[in-house]
C-alpha positions as CSV (number, residue, x, y, z in Angstrom):
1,X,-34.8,-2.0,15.3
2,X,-37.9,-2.9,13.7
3,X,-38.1,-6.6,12.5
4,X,-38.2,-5.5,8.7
5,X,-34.7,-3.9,9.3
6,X,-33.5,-7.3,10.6
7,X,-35.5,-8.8,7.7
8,X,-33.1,-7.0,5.1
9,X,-30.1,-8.2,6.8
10,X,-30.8,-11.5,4.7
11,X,-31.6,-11.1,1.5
12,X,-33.2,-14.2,0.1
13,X,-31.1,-15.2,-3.5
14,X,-27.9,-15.8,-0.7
15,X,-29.5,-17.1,2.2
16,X,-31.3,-19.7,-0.4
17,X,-27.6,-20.5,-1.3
18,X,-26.1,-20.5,2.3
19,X,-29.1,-23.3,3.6
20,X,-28.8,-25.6,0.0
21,X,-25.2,-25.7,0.6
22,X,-24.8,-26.6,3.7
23,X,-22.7,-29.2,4.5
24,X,-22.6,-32.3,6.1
25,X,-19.7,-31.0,8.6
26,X,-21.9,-27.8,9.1
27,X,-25.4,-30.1,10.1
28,X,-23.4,-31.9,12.6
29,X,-21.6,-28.6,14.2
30,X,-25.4,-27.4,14.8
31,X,-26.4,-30.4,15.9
32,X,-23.6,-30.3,19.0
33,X,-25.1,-26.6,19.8
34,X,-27.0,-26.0,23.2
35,X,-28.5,-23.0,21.1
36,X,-28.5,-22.3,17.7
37,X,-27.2,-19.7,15.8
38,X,-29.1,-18.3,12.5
39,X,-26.3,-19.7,10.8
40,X,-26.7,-23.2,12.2
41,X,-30.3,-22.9,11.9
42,X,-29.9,-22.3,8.0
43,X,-27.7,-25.0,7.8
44,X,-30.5,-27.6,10.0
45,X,-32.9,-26.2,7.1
46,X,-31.0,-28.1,4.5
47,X,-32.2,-30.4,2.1
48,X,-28.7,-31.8,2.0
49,X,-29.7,-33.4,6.1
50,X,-29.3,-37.2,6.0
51,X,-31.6,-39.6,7.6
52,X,-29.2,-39.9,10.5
53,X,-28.8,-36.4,11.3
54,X,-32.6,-35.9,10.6
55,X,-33.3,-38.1,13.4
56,X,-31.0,-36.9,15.8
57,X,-33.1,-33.3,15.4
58,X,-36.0,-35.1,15.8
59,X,-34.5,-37.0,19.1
60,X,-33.4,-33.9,20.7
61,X,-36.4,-31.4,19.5
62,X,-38.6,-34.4,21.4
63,X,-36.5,-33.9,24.5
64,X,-36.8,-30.1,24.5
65,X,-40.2,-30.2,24.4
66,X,-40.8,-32.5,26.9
67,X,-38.7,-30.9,29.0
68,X,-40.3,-27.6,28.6
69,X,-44.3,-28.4,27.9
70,X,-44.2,-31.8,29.4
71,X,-47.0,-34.2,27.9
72,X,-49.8,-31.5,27.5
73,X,-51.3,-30.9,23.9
74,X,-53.8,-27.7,23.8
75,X,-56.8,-28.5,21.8
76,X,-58.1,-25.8,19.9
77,X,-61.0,-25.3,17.2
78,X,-61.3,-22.2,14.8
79,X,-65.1,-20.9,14.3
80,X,-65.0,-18.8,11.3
81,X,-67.2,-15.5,11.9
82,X,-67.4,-14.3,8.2
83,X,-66.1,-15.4,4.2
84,X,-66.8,-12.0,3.0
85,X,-63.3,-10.5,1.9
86,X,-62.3,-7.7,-0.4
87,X,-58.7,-9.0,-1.3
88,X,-57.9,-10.8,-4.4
89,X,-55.5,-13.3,-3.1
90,X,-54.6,-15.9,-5.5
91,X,-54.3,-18.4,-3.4
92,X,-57.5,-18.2,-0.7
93,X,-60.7,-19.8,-1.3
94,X,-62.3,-16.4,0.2
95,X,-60.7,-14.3,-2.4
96,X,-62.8,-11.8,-3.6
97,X,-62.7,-13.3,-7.6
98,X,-64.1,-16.5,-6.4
99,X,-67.9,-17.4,-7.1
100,X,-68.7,-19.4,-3.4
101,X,-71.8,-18.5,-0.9
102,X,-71.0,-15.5,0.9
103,X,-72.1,-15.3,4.7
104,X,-71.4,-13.4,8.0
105,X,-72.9,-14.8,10.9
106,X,-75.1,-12.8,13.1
107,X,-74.7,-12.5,16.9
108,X,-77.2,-15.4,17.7
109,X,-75.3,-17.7,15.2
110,X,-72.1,-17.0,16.6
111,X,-73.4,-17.8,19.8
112,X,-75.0,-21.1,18.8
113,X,-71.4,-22.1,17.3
114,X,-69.3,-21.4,20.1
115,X,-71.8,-23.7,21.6
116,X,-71.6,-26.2,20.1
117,X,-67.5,-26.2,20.8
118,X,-68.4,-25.7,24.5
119,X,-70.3,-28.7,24.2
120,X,-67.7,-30.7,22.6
121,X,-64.9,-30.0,25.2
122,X,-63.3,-26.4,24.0
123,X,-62.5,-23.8,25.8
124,X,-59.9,-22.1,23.7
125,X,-61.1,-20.9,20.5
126,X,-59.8,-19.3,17.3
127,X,-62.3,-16.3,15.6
128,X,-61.4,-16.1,12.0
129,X,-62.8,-13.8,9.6
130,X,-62.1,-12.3,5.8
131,X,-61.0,-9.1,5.6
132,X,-64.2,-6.7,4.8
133,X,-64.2,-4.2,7.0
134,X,-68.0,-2.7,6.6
135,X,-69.4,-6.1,6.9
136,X,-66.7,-7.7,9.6
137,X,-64.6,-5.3,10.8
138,X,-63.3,-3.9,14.4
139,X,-66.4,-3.3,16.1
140,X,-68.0,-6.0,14.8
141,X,-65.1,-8.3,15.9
142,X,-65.4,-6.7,19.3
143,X,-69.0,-7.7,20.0
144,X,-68.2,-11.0,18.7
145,X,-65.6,-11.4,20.9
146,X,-68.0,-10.0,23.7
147,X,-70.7,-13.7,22.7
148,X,-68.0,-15.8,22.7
149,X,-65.9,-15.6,25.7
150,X,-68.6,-16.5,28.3
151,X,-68.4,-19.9,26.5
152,X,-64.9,-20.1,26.6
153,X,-61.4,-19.5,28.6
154,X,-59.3,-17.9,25.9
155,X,-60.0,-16.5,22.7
156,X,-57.6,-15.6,20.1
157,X,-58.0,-13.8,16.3
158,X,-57.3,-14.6,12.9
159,X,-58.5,-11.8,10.9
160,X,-57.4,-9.0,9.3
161,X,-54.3,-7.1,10.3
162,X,-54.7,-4.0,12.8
163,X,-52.5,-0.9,14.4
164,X,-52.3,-1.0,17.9
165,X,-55.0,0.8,18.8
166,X,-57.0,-1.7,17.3
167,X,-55.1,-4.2,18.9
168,X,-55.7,-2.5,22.5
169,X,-59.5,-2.7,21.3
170,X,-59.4,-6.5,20.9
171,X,-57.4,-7.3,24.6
172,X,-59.9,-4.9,26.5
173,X,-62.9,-7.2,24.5
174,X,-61.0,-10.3,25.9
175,X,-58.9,-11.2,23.3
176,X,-55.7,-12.7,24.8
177,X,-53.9,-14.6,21.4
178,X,-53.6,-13.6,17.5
179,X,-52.4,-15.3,14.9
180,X,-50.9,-13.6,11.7
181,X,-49.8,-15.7,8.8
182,X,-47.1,-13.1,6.4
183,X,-47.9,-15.7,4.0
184,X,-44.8,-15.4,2.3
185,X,-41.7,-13.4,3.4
186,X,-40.6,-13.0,-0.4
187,X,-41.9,-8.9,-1.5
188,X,-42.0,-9.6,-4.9
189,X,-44.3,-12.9,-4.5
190,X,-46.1,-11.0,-2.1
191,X,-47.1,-8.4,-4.6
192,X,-48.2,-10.9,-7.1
193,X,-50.3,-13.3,-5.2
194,X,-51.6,-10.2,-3.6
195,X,-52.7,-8.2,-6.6
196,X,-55.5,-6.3,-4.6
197,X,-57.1,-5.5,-1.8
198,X,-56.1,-4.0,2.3
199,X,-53.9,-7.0,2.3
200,X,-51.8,-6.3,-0.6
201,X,-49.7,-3.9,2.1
202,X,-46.6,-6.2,3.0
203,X,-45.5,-3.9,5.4
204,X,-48.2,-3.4,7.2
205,X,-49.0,-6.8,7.6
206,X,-45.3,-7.1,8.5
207,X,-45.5,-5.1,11.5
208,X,-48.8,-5.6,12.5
209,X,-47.5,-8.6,15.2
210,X,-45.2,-5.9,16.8
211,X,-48.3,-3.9,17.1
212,X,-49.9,-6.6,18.3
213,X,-47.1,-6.8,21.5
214,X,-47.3,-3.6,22.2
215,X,-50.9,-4.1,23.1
216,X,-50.4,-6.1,25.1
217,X,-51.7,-9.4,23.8
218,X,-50.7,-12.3,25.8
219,X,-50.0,-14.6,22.6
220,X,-48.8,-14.2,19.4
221,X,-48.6,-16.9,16.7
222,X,-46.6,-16.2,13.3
223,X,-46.1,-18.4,10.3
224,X,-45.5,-18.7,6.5
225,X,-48.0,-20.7,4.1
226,X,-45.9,-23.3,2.6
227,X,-46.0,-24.1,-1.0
228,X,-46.2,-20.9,-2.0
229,X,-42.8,-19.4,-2.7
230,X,-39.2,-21.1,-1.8
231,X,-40.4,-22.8,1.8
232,X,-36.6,-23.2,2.7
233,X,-36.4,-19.1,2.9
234,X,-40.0,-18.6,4.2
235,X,-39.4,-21.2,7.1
236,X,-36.0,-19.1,8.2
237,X,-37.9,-16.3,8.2
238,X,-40.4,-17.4,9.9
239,X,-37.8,-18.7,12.8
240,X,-36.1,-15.0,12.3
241,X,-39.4,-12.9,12.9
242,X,-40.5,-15.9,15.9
243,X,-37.7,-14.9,17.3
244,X,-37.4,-11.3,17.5
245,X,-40.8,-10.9,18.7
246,X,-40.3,-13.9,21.8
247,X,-36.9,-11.0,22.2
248,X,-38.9,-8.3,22.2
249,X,-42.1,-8.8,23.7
250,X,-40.8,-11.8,26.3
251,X,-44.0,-11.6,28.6
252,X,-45.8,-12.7,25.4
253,X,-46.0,-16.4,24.3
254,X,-45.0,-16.8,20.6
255,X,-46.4,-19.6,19.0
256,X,-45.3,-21.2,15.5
257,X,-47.5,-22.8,13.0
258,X,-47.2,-24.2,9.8
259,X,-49.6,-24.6,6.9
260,X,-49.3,-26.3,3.6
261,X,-51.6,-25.5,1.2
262,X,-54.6,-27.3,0.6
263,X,-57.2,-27.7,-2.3
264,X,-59.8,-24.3,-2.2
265,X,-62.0,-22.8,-4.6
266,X,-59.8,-21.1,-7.1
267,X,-57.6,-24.0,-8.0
268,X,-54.9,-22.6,-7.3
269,X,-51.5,-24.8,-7.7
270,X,-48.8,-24.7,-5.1
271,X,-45.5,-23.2,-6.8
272,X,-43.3,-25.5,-4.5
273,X,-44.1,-28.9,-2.8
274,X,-43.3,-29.4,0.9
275,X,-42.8,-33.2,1.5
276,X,-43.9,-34.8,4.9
277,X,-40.1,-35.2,6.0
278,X,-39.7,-31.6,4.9
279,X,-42.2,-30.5,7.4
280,X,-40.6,-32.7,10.0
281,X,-37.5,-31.3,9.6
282,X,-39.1,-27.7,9.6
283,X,-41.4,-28.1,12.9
284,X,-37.9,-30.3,14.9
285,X,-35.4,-26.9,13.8
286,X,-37.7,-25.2,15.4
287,X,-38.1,-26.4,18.2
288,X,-34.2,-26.4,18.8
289,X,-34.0,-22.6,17.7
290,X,-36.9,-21.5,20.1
291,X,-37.3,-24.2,22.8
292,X,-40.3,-22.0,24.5
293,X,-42.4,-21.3,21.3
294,X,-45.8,-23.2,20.9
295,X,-45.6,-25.2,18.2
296,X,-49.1,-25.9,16.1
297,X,-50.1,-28.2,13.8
298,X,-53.4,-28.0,12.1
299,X,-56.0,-29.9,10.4
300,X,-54.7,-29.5,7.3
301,X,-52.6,-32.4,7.4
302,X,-53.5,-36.0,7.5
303,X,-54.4,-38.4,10.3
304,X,-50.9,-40.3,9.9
305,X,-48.6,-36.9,9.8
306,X,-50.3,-35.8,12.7
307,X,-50.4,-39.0,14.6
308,X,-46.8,-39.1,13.7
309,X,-45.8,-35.6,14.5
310,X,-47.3,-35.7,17.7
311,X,-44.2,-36.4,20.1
312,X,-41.6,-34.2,18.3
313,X,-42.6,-30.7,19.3
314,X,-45.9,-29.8,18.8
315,X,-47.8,-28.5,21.2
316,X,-51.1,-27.4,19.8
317,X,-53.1,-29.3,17.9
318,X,-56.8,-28.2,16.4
319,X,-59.7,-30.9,15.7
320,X,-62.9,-31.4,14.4
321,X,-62.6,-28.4,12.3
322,X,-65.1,-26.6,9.7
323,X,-63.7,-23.5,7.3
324,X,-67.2,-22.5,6.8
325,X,-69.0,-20.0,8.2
326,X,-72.5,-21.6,10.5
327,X,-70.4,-24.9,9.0
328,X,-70.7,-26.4,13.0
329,X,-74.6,-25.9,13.2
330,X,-75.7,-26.5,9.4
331,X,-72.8,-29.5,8.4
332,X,-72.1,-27.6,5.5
333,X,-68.8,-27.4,3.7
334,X,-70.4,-24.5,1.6
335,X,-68.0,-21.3,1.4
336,X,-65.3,-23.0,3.1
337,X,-61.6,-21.3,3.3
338,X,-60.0,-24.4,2.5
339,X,-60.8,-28.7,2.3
340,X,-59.7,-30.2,6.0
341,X,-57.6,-33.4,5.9
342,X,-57.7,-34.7,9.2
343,X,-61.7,-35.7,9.7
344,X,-61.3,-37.4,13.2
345,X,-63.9,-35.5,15.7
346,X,-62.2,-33.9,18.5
347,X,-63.2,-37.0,21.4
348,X,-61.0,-39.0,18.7
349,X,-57.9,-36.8,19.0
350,X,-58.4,-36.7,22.6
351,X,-58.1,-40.6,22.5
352,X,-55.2,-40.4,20.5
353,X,-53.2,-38.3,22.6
354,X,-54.1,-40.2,25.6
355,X,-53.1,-43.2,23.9
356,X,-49.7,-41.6,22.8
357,X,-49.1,-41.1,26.5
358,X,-49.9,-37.3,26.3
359,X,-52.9,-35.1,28.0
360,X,-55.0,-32.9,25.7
361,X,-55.6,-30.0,27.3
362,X,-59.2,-28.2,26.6
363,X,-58.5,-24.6,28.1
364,X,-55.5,-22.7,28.0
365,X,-55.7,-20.4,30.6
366,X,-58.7,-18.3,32.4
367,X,-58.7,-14.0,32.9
368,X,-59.1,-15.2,37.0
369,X,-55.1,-15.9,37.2
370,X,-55.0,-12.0,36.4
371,X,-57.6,-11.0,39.4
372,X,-56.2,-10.4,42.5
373,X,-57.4,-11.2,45.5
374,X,-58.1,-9.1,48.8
375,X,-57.7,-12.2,51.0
């Protein structure tokens, strides 16, 4: 079963009325489960969650991690390759009807900017790119791929979405992760934010993680961009399609994040809000539904949410971040994807999970645990 069959098994008008109804009785019956069902997880999603019960998620989603990632937080920085896109999403700075500085970096750029997150500490990055596939596309991706991972231990996408044979193309460059935001789980919204463009193909962007396991990629990260449609449903999707992947593909790491919009070029207004204690209660049910899934919390957010969030289930956490393309060389905010909230440079989050009793970890992993050896 594909995961758009198991998608259609909850159709979103009821299951938006199944999590806002939830009641108290049903919170607490979750809360006594070892493991959740997806009917106690809808019912954890609830806004009708008291402050009590909110912390006992937040209590046992702290123990779960720390019982299965210890006190290790991967540091991670995205180095954006290209702003050229041809989709007209309404909701993306890079979208195609906005008027910002268009610029793909050459080879000798990308080199100088995985550089200069070498010489800050990294050695995981994130490549992220529009989606233009003359300018940026597959084989383009694989030379860049081909600069950067000398400088680095792992190297993961967020571009455009592929079929696995180009999936197969990126792990045989030395791609090892890929993250793929559905953006909204909703086919209707979908449509109209998406008016345009390769990316205006639900399904294909659907399936494109399960092409992405059968690849053979070691990690794969999904997520939902929060404020655009009904975050309750997006977020149980989210869990739903996290969860059928970690099923399916369980040599591969599945890794959860969680974006709220910020401001971009565009303007565009967020049709729902998604309060701080909403995303806490969104990243702790989470945890408790997938105890082994990496949990990620970007830049996007503010110093306090983060410095708060830390202990209660994330487990990867970027810093010192630039949405621009050359943005680490030149300082430039020019063409940026979106406005970063959380400015602290990336020794400064390293201090802060050191002083939160934790160990930020640089590098995730190196292709030499996959050599064997003769001796």
């Amino acid at each position: 079963m594909s995961f758009l069959s198991q998608l259609q098994q909850y159709p979103q008008t009821k299951l938006h009325e199944q999590i806002v109804s939830a009641t108290s009785a049903q919170i607490d019956q979750a809360l006594r489960r070892q493991r959740l069902s997806m009917v106690d997880f809808a019912a954890l999603l609830s806004p009708q969650i008291s402050d009590a019960q909110l912390e006992q998620v937040a209590v046992k989603a702290h123990n779960l991690t720390r019982q299965r990632f210890g006190r290790i937080i991967l540091l991670y920085a995205p180095l954006y390759l290209s702003n050229e896109c041809h989709n007209g999403c309404k909701y993306c700075g890079f979208s195609a009807d906005n008027d910002l500085p268009r610029r793909t970096l050459n080879f000798t750029e990308i080199k100088q900017e995985a550089q200069i997150l070498r010489d800050l500490g990294f050695r995981h990055m994130l490549l992220l790119t529009g989606e233009a596939p003359k300018v940026a596309g597959i084989d383009f991706l694989e030379a860049a791929v081909k600069v950067v991972k000398p400088l680095c231990g792992s190297v993961s996408i967020e571009v455009f979405p592929m079929g696995r044979a180009g999936y197969e193309r990126m792990v045989n460059a030395g791609v090892d992760g890929l993250t793929l935001y559905q953006e909204t789980y909703d086919p209707d919204l979908y449509r109209e934010l998406h008016p345009y463009g390769p990316k205006s193909d639900y399904n294909f962007r659907l399936q494109a993680p399960e092409a992405a396991g059968e690849a053979g990629l070691r990690r794969i990260g999904v997520g939902a961009l929060l404020g655009l449609g009904d975050c309750l449903t997006d977020v149980f999707y989210t869990g739903l399609h996290a969860l059928y992947l970690a099923r399916r593909f369980w040599r591969t790491q599945i890794t959860i994040s969680f974006p709220r919009i910020r401001p971009t070029e565009g303007g565009f207004e967020p049709r729902s809000l998604v309060s701080d204690r909403q995303l806490t209660q969104f990243i702790c049910v989470l945890r408790l539904l997938i105890p082994d899934a990496g949990l990620i919390l970007s830049t996007r957010e503010s110093e306090e949410l983060r410095n708060n969030l830390l202990p209660l289930g994330v487990t990867q956490m970027s810093a010192g971040s630039c949405t621009a393309p050359g943005g680490y060389s030149d300082k430039s905010e020019d063409g940026q994807q979106f406005a970063i909230n959380d400015h602290r440079s990336p020794a400064e989050i390293a201090d802060l999970i050191s002083a939160c009793g934790y160990e930020a970890v640089w590098k995730d992993w190196d292709n030499a645990f996959l050599e064997r050896s003769d001796g």
